[in-house]
N, C-alpha and C positions, 0 to 999 in steps of 0.2 A: 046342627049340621053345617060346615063351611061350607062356602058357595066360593069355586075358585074362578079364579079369570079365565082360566085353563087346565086342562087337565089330562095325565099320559098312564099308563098305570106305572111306572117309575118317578113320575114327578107331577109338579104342580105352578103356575103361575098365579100371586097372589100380591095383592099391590105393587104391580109393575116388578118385583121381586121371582126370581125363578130359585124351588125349590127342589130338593130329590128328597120322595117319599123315602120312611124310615126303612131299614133291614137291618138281621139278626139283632144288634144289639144296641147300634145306630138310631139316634133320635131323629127327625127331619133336620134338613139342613139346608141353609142358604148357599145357593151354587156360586151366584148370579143375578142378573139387572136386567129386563128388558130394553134393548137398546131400538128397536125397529117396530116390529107386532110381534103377537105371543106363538106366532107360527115357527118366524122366521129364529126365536131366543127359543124355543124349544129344540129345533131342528140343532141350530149349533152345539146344543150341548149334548143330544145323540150323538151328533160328529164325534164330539171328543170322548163319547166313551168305546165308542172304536179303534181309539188310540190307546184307549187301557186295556179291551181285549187284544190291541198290536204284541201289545209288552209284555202280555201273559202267553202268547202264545209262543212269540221269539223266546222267551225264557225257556217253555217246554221244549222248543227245539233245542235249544242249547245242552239241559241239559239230557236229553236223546243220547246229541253226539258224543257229549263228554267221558272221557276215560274216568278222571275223579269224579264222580257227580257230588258225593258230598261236598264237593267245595263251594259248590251254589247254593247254599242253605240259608246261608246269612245273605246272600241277594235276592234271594224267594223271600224270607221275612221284611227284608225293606221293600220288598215290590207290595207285601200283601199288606204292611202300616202305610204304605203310601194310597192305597187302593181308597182306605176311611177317611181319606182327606181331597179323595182326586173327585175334580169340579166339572165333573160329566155326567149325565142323564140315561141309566140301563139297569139291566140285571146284575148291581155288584155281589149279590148273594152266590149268582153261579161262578163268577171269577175268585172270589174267596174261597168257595169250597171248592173248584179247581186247585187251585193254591194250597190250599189245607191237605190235598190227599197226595200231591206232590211232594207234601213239607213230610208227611210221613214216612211217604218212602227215604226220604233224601235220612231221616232222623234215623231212622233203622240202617242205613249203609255207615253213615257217622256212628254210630255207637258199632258198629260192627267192625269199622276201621282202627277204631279206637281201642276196642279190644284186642286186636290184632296188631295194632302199633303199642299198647301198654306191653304184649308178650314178645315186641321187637325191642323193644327199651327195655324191658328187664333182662333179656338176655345179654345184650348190650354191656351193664353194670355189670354181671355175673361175671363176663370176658372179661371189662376193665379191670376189677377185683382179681382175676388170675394172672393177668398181665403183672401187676403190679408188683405180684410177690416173685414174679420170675428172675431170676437172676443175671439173666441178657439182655441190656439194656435196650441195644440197639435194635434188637428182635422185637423187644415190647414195645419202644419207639412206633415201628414202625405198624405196629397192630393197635398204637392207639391212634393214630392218624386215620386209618380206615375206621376205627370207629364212631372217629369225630364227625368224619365223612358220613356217616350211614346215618350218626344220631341226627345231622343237621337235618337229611334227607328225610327222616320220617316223622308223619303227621304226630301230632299231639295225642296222647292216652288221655282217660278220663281225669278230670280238673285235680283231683285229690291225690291219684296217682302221679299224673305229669309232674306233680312239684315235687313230691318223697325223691323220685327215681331221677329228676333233674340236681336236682342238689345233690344226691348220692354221687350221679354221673360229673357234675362239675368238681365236688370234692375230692375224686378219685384222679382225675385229669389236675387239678392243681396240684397234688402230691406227687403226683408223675411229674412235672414239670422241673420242681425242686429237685428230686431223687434223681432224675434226668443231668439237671445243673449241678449237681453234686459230683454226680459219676465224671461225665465229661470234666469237671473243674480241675478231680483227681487224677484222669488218666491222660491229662493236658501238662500237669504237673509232674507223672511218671516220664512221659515222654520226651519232655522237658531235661529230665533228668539223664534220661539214657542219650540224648543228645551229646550232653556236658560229657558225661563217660568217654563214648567214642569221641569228639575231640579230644579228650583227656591223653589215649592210646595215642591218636595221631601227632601231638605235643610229644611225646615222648620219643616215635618212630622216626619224625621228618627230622629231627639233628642225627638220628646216626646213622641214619643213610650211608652216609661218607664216613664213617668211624672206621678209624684206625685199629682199634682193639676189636678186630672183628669177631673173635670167640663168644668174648661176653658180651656185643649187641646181636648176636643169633640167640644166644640165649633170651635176651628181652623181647625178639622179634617173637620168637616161638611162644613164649608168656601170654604178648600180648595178642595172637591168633586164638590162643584157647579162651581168654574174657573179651575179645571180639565177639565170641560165637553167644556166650553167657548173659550177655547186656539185655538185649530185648529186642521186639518189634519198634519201630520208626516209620512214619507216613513213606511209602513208598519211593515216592522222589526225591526225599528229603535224604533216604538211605541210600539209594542211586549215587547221587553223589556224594557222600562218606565213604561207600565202597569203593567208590571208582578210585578215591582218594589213597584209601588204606589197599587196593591191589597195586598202585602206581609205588607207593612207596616202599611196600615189599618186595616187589619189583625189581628196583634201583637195589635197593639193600643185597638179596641172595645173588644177583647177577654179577657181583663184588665178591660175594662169600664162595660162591663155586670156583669162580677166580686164584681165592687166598687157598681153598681146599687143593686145590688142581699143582698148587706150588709156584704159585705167582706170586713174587715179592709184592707184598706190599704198598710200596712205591709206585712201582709198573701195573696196578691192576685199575682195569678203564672202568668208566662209570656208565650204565646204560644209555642215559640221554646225554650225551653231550652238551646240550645247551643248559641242562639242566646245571651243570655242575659251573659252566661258566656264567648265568644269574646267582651261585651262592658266592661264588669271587667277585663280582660286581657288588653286590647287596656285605660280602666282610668288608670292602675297600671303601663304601660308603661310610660303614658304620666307622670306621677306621678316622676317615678323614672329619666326622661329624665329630668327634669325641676330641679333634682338636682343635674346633672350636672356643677361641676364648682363651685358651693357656697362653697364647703371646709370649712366648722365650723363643730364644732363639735355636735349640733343639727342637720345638712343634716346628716352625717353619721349615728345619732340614726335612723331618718327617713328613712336613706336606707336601716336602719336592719330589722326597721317595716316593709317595704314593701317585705322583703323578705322572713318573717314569712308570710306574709297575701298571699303573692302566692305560698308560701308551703302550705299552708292552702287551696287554691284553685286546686290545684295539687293533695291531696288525697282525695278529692270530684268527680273529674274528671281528669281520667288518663288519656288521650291525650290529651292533649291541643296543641292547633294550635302551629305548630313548630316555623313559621314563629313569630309569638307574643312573642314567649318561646326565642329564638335568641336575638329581639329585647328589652325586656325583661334584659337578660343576657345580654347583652354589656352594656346597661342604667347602670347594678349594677357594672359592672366589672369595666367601667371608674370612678363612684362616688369613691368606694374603692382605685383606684389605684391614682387616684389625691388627695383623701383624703391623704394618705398614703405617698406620694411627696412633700406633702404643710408639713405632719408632720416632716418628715428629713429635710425641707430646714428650718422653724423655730427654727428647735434645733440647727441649726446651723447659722442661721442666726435672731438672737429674735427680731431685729428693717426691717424685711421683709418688712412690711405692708408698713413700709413709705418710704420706697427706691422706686425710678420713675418704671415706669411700664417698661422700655426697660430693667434695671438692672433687674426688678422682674423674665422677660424673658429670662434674658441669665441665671441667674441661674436657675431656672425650666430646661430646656434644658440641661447645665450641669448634671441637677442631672439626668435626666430622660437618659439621654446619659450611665450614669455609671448604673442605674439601666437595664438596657436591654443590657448592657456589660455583667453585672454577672447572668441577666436570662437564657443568652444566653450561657455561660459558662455551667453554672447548666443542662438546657438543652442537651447540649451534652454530660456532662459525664449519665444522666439519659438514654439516648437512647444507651451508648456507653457500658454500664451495663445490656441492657436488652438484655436475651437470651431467647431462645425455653427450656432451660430445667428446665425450674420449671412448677408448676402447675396450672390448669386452674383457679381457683380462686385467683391465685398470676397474674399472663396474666393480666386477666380480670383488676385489681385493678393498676396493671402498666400501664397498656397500655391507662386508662382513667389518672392516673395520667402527662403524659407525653403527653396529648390532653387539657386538661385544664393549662401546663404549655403553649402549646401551642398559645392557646389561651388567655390568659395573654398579653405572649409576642407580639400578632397582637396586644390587645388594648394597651401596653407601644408605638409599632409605631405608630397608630393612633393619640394618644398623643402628642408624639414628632413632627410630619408631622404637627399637627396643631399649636402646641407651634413656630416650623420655620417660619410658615404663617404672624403668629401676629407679629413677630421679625422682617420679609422683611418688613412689614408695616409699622414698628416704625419709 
């Protein structure tokens, strides 16, 4: 028979050693040390099994409150493995089986949840599987989103179940994905296409606006309204403006044509926007001047004087004309003149020009264009180095533009030379 130092009916002191007598299945166990007398090391480790019945009973309370309770199950098992290991002096038999008929209930809601979430998940798959054969993408889109939503949201089925019915659910949702990426890739490429179409129509409609044969472009306008209609859908805004585009231009066009029906000469028949018609006289007169760029005879150069009359002429009919055109416009003249003007110095001084090879043609051009933007550049600064604040506003005004068009000169002599270099690296 042991003879102990001390003794509780849940424990024991035994060479200065504090023990807790065995339960259920529990062998005796070392808690503890006597640190003080065997009163004082017994008393403390009561205390602390007070703190094991604290944990069991906060748990019960917990789960009371709880909507899910099976979600505390796996913290009820760690409470009650931590119980065969906790270093306090009591009845762990009754907090175990406390624990134990808790564990059962909790076990019997989990498997009931689980039940009830396996026939949420296989319903789940059933709808994906119908979804997927459907043939409205954007419809099944949208009903496998909520699915995904619902899947995420519900608890796990039983262990054997949850993997079939997951894998089933993620294979069905990846093939969605693809067939998804599929559809969209093609009807991005439709859309695409019916885009190209209607500009296609509107390429066709915006030069005969102003046609003179007006018979046969009502014919092509009328054409081109009935495969208007035939093309297809277009995002919304994107057809907003193609429309707005394709009524503006038909527009212009029949407001002409009721015009020539009505028995309006040709000639005299007005055009709905007015401005409209003087950016297409602007925009020939550019292209006009651009196209003689570079020919250097002395027929381009009358031609570019013409054109300068005829949009001086345009100019006091209408006093603002679009800047941008007016710009483009002015460079077109500034470079015929100034390569005019380049070709005439290198001929006087070089009269067999024409038939020296194109590399020589190019180093002297270069040359000259080099010494001409020497002395603009020269010019230029004693002109800015001479102007002062003290003369008067109509002297200002008339320098200050002189010394802006020297300016600008001097950019087209570098654009010039920058492109004369180009053809040269070339050679």
């Amino acid at each position: 028979m042991n003879t102990y130092e001390h003794e509780t009916n849940f424990g024991y002191i035994l060479d200065k050693k504090v023990y807790l007598k065995a339960f259920l299945d529990q062998p005796d166990k070392e808690i503890g040390t006597v640190k003080e007398t065997n009163e004082a090391a017994i008393e403390y480790f009561e205390k602390k099994y007070q703190l094991a019945i604290q944990k069991v009973q906060e748990l019960q309370k917990m789960i009371a409150q709880a909507e899910n309770k099976g979600s505390y199950l796996m913290k009820l098992l760690h409470l009650k493995e931590s119980l065969l290991d906790f270093k306090g002096m009591g009845d762990f038999t009754v907090l175990i089986t406390t624990l134990e008929a808790e564990e059962k209930v909790l076990r019997g809601l989990v498997a009931n949840n689980r039940s009830k979430n396996f026939e949420i998940k296989q319903e789940i798959v059933y709808t994906a599987q119908a979804a997927f054969e459907q043939e409205d993408i954007e419809e099944a889109n949208e009903i496998y989103k909520e699915l995904k939503n619902r899947w995420i949201k519900t608890g796990l089925a039983d262990e054997t179940s949850e993997k079939t019915l997951e894998a089933e659910f993620n294979d069905l949702f990846t093939r969605f994905i693809e067939k998804r990426r599929d559809f969209f890739k093609k009807r991005n490429e439709e859309i695409k296409d019916r885009l190209e179409r209607y500009k296609d129509i509107l390429d066709v409609l915006f030069p005969l606006r102003f046609s003179k044969k007006l018979e046969e472009a009502a014919e092509t306008y009328k054409e081109a309204q009935q495969v208007w209609k035939d093309v297809g859908v277009v995002p919304a805004i994107k057809m907003k403006k193609l429309w707005d585009k394709f009524k503006k231009v038909n527009n212009e066009f029949f407001f002409r044509y009721k015009q020539f029906k009505a028995g309006v000469p040709v000639d005299e028949i007005k055009p709905l926007f007015q401005q409209e018609n003087v950016r297409d006289r602007m925009d020939t007169l550019c292209k006009q001047a651009e196209a003689l760029i570079g020919v250097n005879t002395n027929e381009s150069l009358e031609d570019g004087k013409k054109l300068l009359i005829a949009w001086k002429d345009l100019s006091k009919v209408y006093k603002r004309l679009d800047e941008t055109f007016s710009n483009r416009f002015r460079n077109a003249c500034d470079r015929i003149f100034e390569e005019g003007y380049l070709v005439k110095l290198v001929k006087r001084k070089y009269p067999d020009f024409d038939e020296k090879p194109k590399i020589d043609q190019f180093r002297i051009k270069t040359s000259f264009m080099r010494e001409l933007l020497r002395k603009d550049e020269m010019e230029l600064r004693v002109a800015e180095s001479t102007f002062h604040s003290e003369i008067s506003e109509l002297e200002r005004g008339a320098k200050e533009y002189a010394i802006a068009t020297q300016k600008r000169k001097l950019g087209v002599k570098k654009q010039i030379l920058a492109e004369f270099e180009v053809s040269l690296k070339a050679l």
